[in-house]
C-alpha beads as a LAMMPS data file, in Angstrom:
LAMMPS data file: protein, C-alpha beads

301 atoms
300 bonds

1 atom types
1 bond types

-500.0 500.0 xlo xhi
-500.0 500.0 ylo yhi
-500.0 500.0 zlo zhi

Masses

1 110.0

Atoms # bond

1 1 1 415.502 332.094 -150.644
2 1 1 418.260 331.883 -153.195
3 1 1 419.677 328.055 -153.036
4 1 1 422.750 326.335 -154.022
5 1 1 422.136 323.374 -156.393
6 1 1 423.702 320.463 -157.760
7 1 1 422.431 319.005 -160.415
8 1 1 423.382 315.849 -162.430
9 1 1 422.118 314.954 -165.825
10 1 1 422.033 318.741 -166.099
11 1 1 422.763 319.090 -170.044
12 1 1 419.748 316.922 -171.361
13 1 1 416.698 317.526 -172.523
14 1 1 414.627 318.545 -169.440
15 1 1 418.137 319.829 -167.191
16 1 1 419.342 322.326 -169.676
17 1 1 415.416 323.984 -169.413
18 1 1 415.819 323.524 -165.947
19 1 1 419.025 325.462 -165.367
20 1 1 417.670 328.608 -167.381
21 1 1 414.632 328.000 -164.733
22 1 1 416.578 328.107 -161.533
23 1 1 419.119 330.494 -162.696
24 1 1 416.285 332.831 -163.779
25 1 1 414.605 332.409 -159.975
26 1 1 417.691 333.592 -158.304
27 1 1 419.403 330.559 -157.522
28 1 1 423.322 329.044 -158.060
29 1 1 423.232 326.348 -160.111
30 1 1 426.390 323.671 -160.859
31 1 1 426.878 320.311 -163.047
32 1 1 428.016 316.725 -162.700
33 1 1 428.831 315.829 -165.931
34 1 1 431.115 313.351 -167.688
35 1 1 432.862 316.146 -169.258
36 1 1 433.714 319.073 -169.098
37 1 1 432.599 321.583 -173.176
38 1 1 433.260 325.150 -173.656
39 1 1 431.034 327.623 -172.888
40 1 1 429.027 326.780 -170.445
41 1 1 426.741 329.125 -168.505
42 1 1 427.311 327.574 -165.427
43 1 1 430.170 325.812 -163.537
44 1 1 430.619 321.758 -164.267
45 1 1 432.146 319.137 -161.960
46 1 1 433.201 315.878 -163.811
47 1 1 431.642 312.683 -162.616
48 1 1 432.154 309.061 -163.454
49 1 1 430.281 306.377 -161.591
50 1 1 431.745 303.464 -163.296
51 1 1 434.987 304.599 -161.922
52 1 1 433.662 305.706 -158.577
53 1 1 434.917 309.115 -159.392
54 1 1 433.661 312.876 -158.459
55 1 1 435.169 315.802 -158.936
56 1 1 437.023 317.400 -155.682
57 1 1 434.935 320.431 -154.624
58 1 1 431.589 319.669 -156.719
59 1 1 429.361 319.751 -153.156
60 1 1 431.353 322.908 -151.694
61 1 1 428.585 325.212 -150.217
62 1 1 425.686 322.903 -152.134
63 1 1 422.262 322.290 -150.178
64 1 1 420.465 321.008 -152.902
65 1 1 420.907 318.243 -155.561
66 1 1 418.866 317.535 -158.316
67 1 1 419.581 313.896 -159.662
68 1 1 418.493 313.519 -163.390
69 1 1 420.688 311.125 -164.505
70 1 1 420.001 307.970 -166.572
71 1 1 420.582 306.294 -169.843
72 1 1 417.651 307.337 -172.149
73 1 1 415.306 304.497 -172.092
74 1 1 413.878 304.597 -175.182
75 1 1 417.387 305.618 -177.147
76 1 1 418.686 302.467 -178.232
77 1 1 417.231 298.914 -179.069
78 1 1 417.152 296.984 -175.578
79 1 1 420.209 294.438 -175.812
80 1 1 420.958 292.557 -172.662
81 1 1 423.855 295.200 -172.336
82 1 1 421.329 298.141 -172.854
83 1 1 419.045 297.073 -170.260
84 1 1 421.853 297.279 -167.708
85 1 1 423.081 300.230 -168.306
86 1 1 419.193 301.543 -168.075
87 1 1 419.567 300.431 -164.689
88 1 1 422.898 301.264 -163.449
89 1 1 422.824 304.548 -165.122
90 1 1 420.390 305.492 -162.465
91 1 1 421.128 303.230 -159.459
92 1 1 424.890 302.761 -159.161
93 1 1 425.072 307.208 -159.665
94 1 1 422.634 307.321 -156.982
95 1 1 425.039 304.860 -154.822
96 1 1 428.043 306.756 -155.821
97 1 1 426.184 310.328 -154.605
98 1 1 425.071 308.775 -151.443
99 1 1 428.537 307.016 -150.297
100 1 1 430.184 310.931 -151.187
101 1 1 428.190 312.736 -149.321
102 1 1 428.112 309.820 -146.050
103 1 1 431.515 310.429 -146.225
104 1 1 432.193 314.010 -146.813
105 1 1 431.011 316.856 -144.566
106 1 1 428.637 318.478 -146.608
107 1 1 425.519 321.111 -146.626
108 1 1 423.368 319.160 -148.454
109 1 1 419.821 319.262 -147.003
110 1 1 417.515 318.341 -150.025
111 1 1 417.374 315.631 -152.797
112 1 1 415.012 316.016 -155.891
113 1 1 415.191 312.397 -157.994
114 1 1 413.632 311.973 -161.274
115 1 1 411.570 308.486 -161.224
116 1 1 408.862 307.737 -163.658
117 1 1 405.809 306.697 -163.985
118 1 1 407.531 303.248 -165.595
119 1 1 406.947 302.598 -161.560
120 1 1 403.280 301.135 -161.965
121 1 1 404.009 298.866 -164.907
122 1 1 404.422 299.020 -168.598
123 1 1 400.424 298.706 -169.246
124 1 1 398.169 299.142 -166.636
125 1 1 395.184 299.971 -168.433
126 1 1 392.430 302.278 -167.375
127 1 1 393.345 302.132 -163.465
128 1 1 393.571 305.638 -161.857
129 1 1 397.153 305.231 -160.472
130 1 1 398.282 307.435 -157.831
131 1 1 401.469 307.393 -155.726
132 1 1 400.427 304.970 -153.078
133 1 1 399.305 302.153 -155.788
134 1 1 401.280 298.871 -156.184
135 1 1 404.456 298.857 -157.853
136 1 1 404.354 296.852 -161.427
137 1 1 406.325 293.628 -162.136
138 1 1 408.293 294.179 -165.608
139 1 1 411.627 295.601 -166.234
140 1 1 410.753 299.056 -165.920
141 1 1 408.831 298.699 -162.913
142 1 1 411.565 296.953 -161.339
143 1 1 414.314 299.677 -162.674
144 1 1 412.383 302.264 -160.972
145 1 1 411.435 300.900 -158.144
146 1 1 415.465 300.648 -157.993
147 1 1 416.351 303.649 -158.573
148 1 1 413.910 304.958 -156.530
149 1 1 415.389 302.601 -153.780
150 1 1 418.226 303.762 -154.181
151 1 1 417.491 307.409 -153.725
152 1 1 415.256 306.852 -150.457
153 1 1 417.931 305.972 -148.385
154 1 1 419.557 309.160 -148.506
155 1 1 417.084 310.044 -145.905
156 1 1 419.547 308.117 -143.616
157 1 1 421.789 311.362 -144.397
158 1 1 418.982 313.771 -142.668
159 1 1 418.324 314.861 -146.555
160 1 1 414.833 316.165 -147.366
161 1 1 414.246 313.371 -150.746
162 1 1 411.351 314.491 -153.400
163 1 1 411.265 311.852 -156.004
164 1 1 409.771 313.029 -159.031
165 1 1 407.493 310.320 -161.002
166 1 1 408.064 311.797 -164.632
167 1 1 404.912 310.843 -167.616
168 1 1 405.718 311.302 -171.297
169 1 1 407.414 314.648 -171.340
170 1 1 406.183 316.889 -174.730
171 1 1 408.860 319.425 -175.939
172 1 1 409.996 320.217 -179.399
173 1 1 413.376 319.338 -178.420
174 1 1 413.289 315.838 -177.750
175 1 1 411.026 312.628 -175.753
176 1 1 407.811 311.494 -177.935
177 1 1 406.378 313.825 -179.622
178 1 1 408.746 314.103 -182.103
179 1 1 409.208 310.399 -182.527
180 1 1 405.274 310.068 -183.141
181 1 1 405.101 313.203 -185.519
182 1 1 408.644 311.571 -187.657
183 1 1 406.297 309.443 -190.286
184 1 1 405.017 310.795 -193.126
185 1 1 401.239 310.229 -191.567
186 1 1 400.243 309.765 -187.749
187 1 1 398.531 306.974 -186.912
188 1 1 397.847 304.818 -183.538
189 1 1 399.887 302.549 -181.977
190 1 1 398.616 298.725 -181.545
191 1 1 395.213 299.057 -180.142
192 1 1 395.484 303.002 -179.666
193 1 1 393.677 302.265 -176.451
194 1 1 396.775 302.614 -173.947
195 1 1 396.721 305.963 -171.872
196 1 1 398.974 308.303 -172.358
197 1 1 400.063 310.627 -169.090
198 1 1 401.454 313.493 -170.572
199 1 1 403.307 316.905 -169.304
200 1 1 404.554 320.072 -171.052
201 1 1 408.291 320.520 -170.466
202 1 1 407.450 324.150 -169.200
203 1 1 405.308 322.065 -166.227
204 1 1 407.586 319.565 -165.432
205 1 1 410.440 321.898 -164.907
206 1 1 408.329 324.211 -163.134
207 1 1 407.611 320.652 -160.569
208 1 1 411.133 320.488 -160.251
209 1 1 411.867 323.980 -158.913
210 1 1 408.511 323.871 -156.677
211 1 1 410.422 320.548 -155.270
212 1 1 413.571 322.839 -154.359
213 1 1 411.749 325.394 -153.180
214 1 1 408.884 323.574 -150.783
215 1 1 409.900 321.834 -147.521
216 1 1 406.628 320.429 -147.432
217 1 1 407.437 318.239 -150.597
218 1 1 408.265 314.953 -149.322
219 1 1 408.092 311.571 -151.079
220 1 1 406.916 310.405 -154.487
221 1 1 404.942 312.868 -156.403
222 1 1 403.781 312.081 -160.467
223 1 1 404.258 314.857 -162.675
224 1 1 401.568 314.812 -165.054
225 1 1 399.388 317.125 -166.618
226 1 1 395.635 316.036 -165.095
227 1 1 394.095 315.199 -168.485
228 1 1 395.414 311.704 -169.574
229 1 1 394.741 310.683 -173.081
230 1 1 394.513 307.436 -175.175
231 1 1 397.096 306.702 -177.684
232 1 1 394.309 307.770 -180.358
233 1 1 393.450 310.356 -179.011
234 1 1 396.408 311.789 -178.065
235 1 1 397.930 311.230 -182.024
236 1 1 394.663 312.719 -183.905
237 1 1 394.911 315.690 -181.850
238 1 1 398.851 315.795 -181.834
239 1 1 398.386 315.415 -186.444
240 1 1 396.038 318.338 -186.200
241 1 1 398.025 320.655 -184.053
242 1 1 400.674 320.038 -185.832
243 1 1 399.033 319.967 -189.765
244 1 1 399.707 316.108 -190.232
245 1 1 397.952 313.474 -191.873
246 1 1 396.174 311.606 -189.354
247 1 1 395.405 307.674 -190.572
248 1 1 392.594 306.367 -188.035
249 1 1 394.235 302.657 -188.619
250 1 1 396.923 301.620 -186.137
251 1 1 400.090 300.348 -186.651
252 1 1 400.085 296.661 -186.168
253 1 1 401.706 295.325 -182.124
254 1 1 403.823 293.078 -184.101
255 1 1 405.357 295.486 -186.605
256 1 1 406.193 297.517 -183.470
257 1 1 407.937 294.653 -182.010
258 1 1 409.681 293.609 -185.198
259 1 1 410.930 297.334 -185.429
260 1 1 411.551 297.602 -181.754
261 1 1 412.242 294.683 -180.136
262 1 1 411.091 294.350 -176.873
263 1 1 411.252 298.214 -176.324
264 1 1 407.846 297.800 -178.220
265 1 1 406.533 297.467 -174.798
266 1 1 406.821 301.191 -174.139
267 1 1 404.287 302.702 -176.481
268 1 1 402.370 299.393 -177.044
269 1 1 401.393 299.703 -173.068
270 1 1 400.438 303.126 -171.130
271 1 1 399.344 304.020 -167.405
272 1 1 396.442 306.377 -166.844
273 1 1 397.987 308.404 -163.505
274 1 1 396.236 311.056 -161.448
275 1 1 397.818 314.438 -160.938
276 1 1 396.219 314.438 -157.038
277 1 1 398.868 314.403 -155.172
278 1 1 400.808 317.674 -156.910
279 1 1 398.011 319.326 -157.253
280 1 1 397.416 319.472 -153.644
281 1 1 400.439 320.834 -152.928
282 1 1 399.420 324.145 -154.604
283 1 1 400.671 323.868 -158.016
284 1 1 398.731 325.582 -160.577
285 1 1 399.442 323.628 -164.101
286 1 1 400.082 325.779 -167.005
287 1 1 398.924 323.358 -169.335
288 1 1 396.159 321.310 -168.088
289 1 1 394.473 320.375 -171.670
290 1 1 396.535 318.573 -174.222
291 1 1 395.016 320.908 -177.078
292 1 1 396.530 323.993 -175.435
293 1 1 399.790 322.382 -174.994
294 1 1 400.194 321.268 -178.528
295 1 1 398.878 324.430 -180.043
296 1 1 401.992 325.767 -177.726
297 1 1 404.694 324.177 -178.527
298 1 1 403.252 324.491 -182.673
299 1 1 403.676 327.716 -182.165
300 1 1 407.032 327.930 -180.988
301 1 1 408.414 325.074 -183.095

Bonds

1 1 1 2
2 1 2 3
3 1 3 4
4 1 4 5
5 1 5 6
6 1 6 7
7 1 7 8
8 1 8 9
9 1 9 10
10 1 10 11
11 1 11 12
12 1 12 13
13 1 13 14
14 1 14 15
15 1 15 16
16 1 16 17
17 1 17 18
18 1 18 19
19 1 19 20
20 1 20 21
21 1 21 22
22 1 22 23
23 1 23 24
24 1 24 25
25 1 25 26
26 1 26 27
27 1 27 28
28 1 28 29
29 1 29 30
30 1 30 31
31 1 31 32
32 1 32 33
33 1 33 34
34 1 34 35
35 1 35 36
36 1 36 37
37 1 37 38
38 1 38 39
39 1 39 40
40 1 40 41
41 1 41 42
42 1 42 43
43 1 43 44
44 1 44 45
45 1 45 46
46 1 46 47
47 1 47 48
48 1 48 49
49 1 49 50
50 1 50 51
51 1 51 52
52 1 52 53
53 1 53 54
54 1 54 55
55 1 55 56
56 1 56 57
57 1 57 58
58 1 58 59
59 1 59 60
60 1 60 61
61 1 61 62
62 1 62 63
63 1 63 64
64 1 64 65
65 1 65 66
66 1 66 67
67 1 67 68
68 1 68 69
69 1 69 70
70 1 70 71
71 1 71 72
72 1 72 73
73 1 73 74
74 1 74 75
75 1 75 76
76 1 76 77
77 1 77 78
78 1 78 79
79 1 79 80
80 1 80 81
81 1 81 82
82 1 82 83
83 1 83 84
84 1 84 85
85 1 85 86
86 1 86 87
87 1 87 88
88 1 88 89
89 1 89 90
90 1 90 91
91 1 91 92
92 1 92 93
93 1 93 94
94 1 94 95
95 1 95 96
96 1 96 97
97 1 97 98
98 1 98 99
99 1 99 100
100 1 100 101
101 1 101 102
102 1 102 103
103 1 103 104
104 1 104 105
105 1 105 106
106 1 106 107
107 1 107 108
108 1 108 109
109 1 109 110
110 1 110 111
111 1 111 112
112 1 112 113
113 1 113 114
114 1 114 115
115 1 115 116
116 1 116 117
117 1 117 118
118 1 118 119
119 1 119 120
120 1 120 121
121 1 121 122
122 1 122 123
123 1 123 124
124 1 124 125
125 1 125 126
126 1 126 127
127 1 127 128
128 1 128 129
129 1 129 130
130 1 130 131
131 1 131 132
132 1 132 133
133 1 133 134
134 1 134 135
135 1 135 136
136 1 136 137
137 1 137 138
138 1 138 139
139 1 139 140
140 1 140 141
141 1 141 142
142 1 142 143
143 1 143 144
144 1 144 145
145 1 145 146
146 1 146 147
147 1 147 148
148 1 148 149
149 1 149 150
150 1 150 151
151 1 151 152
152 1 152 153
153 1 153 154
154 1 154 155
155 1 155 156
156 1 156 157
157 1 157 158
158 1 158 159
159 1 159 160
160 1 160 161
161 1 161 162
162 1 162 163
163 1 163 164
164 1 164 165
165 1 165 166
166 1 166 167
167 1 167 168
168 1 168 169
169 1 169 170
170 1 170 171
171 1 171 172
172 1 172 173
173 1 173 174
174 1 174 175
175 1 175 176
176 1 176 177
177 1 177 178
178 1 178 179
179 1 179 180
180 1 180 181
181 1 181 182
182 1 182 183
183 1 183 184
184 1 184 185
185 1 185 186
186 1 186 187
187 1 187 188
188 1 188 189
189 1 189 190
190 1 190 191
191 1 191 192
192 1 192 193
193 1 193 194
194 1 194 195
195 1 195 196
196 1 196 197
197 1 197 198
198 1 198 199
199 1 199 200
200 1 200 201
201 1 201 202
202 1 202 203
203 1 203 204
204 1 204 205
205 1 205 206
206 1 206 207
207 1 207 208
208 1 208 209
209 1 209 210
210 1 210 211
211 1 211 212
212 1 212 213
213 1 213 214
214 1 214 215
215 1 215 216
216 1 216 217
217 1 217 218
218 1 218 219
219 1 219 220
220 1 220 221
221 1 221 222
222 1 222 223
223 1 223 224
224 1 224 225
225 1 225 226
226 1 226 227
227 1 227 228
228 1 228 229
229 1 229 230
230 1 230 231
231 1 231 232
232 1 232 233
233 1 233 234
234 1 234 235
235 1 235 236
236 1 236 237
237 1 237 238
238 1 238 239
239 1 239 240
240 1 240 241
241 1 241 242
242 1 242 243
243 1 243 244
244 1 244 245
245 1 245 246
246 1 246 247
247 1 247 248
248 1 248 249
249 1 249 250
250 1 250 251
251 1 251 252
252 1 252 253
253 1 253 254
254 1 254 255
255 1 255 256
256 1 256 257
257 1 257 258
258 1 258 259
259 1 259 260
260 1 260 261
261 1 261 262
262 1 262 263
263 1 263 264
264 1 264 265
265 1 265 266
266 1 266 267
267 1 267 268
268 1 268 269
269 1 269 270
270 1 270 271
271 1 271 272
272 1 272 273
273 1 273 274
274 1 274 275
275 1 275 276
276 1 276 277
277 1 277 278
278 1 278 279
279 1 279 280
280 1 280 281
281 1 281 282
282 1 282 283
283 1 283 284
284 1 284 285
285 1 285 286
286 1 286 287
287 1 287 288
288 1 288 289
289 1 289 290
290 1 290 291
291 1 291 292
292 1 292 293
293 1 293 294
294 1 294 295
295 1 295 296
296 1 296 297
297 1 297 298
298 1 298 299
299 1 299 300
300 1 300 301
């Protein structure tokens, strides 16, 4: 059944794979964005949330939003300015939704939020984490478990919320891979013994439109592919796929947090999350190996 959808941080990396997605499966698809380019494919609403501003019309005939939005946390050296706007990126648009659509008569019935794995903590080590474990206790924990707060109560509204735990996403486009394949050589990062919980852009997108489509969805859900890798693991296999040098000896913890500040903490620290809960709903992964995902997007880089 064709739907009507909403979605913010629609022009980013994974939103602008998305709309080709839902557009391709029949349904009407819109923006929020904070401005308005030429060309677009599809219609776009202008937003603000720092001025507590949407767009008259944007939720006309809309029974599904898709909430992506959120300052890139791995973008910019983490300033004490930075690390707010991390944060209200994702919980004051989330308010600024909700309060519009308490206070508008609107159609809207279900609400798929990005989250991220971030949830469980920075570096949880070998722990199988699935969506009922404890929440971590470091800034990204806590920025999650905020924005995911802030998403839940739109469940007050009688909306249908999916919130969409997100692991490191691998395109050609954009997120890590890119970032670890830059240097001349790959190599580890600090101990190289962090997990990495990946997912193929093709999959995650694919999560997305399942959430839109199933009424059974409910809740958190991770999206991640079920084969989670160590750092080293994940960057000798990443070199060969992608005909780089691979150097077996790791870059140091405190050269990363020289270069990187206290961002370090990101790829210094992993989670090792289970793919349970998806999977049960029925979803069949496309890439479920990392080899066959790298050798994909190799071939189409």
């Amino acid at each position: 059944m064709s739907k009507s959808i909403l979605i913010s941080g629609g022009t980013g990396l994974v939103g602008s794979e998305l709309v080709t997605l839902l557009k391709g499966a029949g349904h009407q698809v819109r923006l929020l964005s904070r401005s308005k380019g030429k060309g677009e494919s599809v219609p776009v609403y202008q937003w603000d949330y720092k001025n507590n501003y949407v767009e008259e019309g944007a939720f006309d005939g809309v029974d599904t939003l898709i909430h992506l939005a959120g300052a890139g946390v791995a973008d910019k050296r983490w300033t004490k300015e930075r690390k707010e706007e991390i944060l209200k990126s994702r919980t004051q648009t989330s308010d600024l939704l909700y309060e519009k659509l308490k206070n508008t008569n609107h159609s809207v019935r279900t609400l798929v939020a990005a989250s991220a794995v971030g949830y469980y903590g920075m570096d949880t080590g070998d722990v199988n984490l699935r969506e009922d474990s404890p929440a971590g206790h470091d800034f990204l924990a806590d920025v999650v478990k905020a924005w995911e707060d802030s998403t839940s109560r739109f469940t007050e509204l009688g909306i249908r919320v999916v919130q969409i735990r997100i692991g490191v996403v691998l395109s050609n486009d954009g997120g890590a891979l890119p970032k670890l394949l830059a240097p001349p050589v790959a190599a580890p990062l600090a101990s190289g013994k962090q997990y990495m919980s990946w997912i193929h852009i093709s999959d995650l997108i694919r999560i997305l439109c399942k959430s839109v489509e199933d009424v059974n969805m409910i809740g958190p859900y991770n999206a991640v592919a079920p084969e989670p890798l160590t750092n080293k693991e994940f960057t000798k296999r990443a070199a060969k796929a992608f005909g780089k040098l691979y150097l077996p000896i790791p870059v140091p913890n405190f050269v990363l947090h020289l270069v990187l500040g206290e961002m370090a903490q990101v790829v210094t620290g992993g989670n090792k999350v289970s793919a349970y809960k998806i999977n049960k709903t029925g979803y069949d992964f496309k890439f479920t190996r990392l080899q066959n995902a790298l050798e994909d997007l190799a071939k189409n880089k």
